[in-house]
PDB file as gemmi writes it, atoms N, CA and C in Angstrom:
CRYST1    1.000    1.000    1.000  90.00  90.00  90.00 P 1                      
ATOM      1  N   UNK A   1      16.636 109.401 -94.216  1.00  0.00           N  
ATOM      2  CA  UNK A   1      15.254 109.828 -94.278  1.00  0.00           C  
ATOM      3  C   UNK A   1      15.057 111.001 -93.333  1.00  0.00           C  
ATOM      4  N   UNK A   2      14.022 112.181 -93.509  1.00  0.00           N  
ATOM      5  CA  UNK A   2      14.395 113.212 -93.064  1.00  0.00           C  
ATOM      6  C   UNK A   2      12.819 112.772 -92.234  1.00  0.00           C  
ATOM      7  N   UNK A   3      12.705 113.475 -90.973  1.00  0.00           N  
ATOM      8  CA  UNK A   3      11.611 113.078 -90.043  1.00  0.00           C  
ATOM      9  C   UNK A   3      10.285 113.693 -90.459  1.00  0.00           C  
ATOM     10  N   UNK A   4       9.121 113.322 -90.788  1.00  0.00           N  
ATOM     11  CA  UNK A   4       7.872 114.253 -90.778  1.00  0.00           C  
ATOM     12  C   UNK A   4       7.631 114.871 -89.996  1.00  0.00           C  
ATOM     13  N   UNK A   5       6.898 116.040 -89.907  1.00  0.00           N  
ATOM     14  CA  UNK A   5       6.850 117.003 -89.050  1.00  0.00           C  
ATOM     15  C   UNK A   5       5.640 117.032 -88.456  1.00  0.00           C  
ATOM     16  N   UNK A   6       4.558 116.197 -89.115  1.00  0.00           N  
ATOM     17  CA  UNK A   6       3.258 116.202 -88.673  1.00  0.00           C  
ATOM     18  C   UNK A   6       2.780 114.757 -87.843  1.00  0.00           C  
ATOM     19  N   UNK A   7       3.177 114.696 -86.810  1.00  0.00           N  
ATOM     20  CA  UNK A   7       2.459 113.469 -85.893  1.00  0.00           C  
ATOM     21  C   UNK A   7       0.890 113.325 -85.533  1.00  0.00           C  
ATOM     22  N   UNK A   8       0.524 112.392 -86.080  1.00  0.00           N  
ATOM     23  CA  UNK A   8      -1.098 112.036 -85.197  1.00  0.00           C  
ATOM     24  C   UNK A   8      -0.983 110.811 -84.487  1.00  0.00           C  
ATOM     25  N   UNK A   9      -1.248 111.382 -83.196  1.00  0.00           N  
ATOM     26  CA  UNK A   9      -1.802 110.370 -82.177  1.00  0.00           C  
ATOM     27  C   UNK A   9      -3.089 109.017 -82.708  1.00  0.00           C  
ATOM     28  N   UNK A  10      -3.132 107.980 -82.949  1.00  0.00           N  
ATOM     29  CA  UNK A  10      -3.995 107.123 -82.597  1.00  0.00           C  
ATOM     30  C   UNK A  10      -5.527 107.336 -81.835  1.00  0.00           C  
ATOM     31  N   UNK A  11      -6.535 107.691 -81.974  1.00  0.00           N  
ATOM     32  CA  UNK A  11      -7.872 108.085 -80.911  1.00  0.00           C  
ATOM     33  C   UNK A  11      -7.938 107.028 -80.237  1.00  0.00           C  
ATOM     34  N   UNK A  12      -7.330 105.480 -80.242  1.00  0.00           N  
ATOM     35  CA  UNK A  12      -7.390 104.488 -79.865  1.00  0.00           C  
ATOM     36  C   UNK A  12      -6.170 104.515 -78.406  1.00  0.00           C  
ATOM     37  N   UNK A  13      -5.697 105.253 -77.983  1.00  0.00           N  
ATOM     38  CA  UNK A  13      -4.509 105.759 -77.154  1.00  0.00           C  
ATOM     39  C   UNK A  13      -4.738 105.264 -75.563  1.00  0.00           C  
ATOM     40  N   UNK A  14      -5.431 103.819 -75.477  1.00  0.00           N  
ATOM     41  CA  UNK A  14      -5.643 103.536 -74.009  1.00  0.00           C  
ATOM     42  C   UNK A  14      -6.206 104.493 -73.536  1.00  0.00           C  
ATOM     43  N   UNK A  15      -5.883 103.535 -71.626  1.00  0.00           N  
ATOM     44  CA  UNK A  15      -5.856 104.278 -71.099  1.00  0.00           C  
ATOM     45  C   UNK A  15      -5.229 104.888 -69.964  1.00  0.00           C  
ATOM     46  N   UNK A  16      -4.839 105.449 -68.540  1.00  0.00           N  
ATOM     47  CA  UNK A  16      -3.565 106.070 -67.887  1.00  0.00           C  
ATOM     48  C   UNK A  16      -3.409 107.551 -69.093  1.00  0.00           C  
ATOM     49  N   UNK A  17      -1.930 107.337 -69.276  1.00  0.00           N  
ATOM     50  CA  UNK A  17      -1.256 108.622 -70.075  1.00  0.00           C  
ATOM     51  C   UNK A  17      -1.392 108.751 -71.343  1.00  0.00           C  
ATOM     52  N   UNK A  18      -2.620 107.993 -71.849  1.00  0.00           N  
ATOM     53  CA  UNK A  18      -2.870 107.995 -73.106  1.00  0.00           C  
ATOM     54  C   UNK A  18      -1.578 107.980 -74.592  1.00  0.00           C  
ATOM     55  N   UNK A  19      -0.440 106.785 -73.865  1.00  0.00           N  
ATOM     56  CA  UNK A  19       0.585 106.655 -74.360  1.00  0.00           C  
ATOM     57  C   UNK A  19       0.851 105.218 -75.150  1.00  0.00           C  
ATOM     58  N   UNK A  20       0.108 104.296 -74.973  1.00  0.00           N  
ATOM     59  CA  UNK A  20      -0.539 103.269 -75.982  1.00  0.00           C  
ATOM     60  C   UNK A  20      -0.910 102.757 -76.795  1.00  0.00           C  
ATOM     61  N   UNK A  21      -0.370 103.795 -77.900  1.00  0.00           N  
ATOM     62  CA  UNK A  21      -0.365 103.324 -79.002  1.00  0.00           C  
ATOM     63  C   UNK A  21       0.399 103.336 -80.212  1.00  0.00           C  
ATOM     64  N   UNK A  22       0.119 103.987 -81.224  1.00  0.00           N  
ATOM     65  CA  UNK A  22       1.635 104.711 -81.994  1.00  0.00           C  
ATOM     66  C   UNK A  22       0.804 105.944 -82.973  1.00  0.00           C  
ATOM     67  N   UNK A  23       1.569 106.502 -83.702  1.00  0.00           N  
ATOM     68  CA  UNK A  23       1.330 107.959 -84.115  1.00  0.00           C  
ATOM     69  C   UNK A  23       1.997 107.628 -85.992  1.00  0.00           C  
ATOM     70  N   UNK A  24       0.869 108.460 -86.392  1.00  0.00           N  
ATOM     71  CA  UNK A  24       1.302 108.270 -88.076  1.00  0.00           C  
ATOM     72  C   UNK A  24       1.907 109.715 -88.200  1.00  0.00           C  
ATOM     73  N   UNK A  25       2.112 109.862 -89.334  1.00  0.00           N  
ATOM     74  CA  UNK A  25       2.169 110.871 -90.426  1.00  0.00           C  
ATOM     75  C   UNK A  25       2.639 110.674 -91.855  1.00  0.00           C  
ATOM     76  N   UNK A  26       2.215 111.467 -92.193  1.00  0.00           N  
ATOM     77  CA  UNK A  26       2.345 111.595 -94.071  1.00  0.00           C  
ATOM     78  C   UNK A  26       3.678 112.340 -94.063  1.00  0.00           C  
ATOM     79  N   UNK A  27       4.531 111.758 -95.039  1.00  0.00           N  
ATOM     80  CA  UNK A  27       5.848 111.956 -95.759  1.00  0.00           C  
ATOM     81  C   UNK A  27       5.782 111.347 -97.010  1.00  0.00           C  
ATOM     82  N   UNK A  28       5.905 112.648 -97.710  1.00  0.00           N  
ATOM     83  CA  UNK A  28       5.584 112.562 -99.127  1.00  0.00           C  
ATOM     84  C   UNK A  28       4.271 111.561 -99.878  1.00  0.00           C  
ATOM     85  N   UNK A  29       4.613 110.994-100.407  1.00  0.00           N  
ATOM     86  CA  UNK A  29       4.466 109.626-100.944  1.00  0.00           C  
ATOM     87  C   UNK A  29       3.439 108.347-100.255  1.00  0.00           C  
ATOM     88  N   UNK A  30       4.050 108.375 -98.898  1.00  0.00           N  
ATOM     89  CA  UNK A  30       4.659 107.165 -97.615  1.00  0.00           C  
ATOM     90  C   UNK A  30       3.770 107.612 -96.412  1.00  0.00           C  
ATOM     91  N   UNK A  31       3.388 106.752 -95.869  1.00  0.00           N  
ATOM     92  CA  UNK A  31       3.169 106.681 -94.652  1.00  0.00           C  
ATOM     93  C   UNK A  31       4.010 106.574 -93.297  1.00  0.00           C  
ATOM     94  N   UNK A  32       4.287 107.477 -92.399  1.00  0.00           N  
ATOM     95  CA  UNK A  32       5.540 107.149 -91.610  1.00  0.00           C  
ATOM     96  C   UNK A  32       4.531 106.378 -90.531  1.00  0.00           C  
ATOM     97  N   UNK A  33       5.320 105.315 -89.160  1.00  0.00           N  
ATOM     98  CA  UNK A  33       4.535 105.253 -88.445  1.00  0.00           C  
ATOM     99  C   UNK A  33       5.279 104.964 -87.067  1.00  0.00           C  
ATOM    100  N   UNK A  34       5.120 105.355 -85.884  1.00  0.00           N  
ATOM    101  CA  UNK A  34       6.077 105.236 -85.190  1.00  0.00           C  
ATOM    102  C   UNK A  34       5.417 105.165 -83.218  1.00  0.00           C  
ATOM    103  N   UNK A  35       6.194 104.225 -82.535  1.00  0.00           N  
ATOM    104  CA  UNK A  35       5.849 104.072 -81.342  1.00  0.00           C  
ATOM    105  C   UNK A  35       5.556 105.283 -80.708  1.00  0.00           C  
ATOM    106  N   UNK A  36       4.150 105.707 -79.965  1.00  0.00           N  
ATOM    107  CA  UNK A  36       4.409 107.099 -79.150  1.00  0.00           C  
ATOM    108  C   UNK A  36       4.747 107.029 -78.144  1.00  0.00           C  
ATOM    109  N   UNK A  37       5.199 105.944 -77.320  1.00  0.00           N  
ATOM    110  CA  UNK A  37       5.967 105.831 -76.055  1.00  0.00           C  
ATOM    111  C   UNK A  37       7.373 106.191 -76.315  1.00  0.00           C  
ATOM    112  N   UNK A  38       8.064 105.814 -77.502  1.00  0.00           N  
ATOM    113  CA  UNK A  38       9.414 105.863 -77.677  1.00  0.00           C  
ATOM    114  C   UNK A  38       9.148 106.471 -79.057  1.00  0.00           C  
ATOM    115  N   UNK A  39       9.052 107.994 -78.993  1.00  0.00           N  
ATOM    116  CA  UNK A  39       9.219 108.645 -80.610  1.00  0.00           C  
ATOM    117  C   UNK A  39      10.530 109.139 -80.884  1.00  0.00           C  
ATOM    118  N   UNK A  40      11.769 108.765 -80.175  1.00  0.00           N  
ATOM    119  CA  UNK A  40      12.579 109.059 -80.735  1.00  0.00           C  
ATOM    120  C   UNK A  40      13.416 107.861 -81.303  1.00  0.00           C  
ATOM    121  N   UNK A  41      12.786 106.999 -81.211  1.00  0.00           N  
ATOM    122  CA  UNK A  41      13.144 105.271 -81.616  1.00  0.00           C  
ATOM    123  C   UNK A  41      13.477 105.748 -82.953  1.00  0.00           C  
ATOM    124  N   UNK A  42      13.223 104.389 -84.005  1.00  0.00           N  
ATOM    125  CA  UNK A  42      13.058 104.019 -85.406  1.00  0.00           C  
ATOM    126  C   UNK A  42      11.844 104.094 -85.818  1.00  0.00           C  
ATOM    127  N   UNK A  43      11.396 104.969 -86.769  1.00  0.00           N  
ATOM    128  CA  UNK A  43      10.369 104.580 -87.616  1.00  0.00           C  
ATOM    129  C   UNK A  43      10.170 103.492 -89.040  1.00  0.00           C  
ATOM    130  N   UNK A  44       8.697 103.407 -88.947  1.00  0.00           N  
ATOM    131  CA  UNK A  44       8.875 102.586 -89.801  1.00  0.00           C  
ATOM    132  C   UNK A  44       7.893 103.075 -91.257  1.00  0.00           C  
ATOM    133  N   UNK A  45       8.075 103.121 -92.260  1.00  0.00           N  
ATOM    134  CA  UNK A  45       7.790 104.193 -93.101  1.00  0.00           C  
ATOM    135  C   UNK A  45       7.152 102.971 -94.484  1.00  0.00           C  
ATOM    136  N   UNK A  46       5.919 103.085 -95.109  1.00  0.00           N  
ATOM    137  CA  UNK A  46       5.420 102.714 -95.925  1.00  0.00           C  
ATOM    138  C   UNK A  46       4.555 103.392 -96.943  1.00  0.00           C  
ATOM    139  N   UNK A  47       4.860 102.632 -98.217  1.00  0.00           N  
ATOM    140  CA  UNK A  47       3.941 103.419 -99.308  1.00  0.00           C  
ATOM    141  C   UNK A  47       2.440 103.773 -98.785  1.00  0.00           C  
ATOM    142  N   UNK A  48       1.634 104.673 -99.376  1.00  0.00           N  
ATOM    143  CA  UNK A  48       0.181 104.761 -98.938  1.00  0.00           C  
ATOM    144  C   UNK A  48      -0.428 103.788 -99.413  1.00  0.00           C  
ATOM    145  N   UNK A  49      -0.416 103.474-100.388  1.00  0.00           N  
ATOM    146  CA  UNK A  49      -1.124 101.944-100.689  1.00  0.00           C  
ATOM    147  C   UNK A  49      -0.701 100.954 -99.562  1.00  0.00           C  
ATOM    148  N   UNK A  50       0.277 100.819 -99.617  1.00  0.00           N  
ATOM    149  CA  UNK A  50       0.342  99.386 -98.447  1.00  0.00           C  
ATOM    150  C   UNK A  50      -0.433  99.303 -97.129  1.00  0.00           C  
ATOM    151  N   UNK A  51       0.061 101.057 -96.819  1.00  0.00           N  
ATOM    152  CA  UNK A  51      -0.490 100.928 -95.637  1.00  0.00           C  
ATOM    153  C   UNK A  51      -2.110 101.304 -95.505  1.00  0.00           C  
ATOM    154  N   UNK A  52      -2.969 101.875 -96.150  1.00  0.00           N  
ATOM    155  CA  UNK A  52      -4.701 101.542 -96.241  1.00  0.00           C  
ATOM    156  C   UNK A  52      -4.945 100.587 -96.408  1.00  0.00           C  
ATOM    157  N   UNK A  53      -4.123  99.434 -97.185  1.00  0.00           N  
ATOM    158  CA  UNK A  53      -4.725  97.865 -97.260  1.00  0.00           C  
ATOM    159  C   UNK A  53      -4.599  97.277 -95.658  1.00  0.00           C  
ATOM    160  N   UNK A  54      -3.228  97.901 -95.148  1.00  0.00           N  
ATOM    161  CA  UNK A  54      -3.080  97.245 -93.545  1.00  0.00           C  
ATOM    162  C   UNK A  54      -4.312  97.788 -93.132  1.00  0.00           C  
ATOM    163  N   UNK A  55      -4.309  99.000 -92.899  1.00  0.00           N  
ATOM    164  CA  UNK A  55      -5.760  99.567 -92.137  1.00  0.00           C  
ATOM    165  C   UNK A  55      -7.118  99.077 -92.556  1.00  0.00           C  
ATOM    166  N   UNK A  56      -7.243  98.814 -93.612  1.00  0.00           N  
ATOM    167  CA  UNK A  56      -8.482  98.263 -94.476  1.00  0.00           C  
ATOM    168  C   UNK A  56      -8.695  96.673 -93.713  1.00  0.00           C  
ATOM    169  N   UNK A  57      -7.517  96.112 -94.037  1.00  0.00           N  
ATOM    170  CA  UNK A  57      -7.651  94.411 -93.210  1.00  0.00           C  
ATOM    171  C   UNK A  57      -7.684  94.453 -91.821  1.00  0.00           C  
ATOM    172  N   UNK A  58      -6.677  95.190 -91.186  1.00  0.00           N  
ATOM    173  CA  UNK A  58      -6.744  95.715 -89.249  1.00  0.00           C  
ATOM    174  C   UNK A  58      -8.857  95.566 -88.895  1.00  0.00           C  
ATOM    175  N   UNK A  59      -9.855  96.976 -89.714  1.00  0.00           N  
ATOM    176  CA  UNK A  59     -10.859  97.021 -89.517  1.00  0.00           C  
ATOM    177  C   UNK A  59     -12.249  96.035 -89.850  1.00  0.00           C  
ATOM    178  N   UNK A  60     -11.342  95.344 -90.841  1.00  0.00           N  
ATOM    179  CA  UNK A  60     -12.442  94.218 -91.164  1.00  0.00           C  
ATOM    180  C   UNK A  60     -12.498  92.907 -90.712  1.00  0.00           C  
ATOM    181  N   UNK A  61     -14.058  92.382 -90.258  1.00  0.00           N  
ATOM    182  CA  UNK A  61     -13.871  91.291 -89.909  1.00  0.00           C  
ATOM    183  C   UNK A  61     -13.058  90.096 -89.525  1.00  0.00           C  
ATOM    184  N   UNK A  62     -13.405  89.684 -88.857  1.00  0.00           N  
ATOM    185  CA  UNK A  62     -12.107  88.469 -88.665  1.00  0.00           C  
ATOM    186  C   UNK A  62     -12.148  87.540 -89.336  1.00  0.00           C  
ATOM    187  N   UNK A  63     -12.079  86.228 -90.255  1.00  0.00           N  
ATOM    188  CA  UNK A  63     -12.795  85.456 -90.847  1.00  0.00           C  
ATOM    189  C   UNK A  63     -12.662  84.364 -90.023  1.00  0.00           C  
ATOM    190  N   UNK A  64     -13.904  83.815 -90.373  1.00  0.00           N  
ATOM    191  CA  UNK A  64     -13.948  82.305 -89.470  1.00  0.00           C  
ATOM    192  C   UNK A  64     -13.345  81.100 -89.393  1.00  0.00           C  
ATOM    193  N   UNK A  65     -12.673  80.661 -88.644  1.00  0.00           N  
ATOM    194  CA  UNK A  65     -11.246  79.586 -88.617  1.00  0.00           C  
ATOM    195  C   UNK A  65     -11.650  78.223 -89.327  1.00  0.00           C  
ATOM    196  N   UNK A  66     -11.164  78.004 -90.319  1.00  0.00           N  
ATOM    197  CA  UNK A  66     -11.328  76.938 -90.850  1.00  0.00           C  
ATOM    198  C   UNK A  66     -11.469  75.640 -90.173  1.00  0.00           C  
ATOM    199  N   UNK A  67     -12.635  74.896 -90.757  1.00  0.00           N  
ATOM    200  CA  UNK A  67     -12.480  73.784 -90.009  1.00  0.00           C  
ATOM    201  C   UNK A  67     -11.966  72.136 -90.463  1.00  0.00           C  
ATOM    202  N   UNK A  68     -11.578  71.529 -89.391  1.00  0.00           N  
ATOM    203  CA  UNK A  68     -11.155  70.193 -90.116  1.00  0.00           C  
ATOM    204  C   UNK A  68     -12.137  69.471 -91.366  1.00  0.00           C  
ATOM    205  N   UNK A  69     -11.501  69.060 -92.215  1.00  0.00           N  
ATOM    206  CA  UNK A  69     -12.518  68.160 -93.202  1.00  0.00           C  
ATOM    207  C   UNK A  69     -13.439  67.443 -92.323  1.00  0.00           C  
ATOM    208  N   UNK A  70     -12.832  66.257 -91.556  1.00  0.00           N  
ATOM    209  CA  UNK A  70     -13.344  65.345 -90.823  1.00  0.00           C  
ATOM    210  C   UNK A  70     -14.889  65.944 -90.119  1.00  0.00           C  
ATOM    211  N   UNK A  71     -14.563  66.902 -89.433  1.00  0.00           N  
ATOM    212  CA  UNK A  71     -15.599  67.417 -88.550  1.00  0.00           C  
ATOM    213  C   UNK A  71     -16.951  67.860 -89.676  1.00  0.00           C  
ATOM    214  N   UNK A  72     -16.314  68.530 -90.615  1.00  0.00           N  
ATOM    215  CA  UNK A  72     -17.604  68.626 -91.989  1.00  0.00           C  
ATOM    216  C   UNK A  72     -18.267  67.823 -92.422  1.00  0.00           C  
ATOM    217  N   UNK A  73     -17.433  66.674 -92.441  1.00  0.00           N  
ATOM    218  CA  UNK A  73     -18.325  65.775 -93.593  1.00  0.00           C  
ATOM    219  C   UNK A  73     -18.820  65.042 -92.278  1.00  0.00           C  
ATOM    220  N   UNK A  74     -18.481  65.005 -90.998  1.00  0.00           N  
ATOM    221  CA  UNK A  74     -19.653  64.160 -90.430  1.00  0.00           C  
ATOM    222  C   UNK A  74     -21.094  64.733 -90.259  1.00  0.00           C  
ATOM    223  N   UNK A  75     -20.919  65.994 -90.697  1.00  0.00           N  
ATOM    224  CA  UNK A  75     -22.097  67.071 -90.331  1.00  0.00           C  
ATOM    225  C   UNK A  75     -22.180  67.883 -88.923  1.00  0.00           C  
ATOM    226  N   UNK A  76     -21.158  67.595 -88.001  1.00  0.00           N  
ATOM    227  CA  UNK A  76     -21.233  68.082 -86.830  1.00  0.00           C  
ATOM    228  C   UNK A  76     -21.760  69.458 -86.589  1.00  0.00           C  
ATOM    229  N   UNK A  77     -21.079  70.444 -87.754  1.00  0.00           N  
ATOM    230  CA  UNK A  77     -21.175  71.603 -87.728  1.00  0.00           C  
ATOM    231  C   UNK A  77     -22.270  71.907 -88.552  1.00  0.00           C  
TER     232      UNK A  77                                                      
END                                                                             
């Protein structure tokens, strides 16, 4: 795989050296995505679909933790 040439920083980048987070870019197709503390590591590279559904689920709500049957049907909740 040949490296993308276009890195974006995270706006989410802590804080200190603003080195906290990781950095995308577009290659071809794919989403590349890679540690910015260690960018000469391994990347890890995904279709664009996959990865807007990650980002899509990352930004949305959390859903609320299911609860035991038991505790329902006594009405507690």
């Amino acid at each position: 795989m040949t490296t993308p040439h276009t890195w974006r920083k995270s706006s989410y980048s802590g804080g200190g050296q603003g080195d906290a987070c990781v950095e995308v870019a577009i290659h071809g197709p794919c989403i590349s995505v890679r540690d910015s503390k260690t960018p000469a590591r391994a990347t890890v590279t995904f279709p664009a679909s996959a990865f807007t559904t990650f980002v899509r689920t990352l930004k949305s709500p959390a859903p609320e933790p299911e609860q035991p049957v038991a505790i329902r049907s006594q009405g507690i909740l």
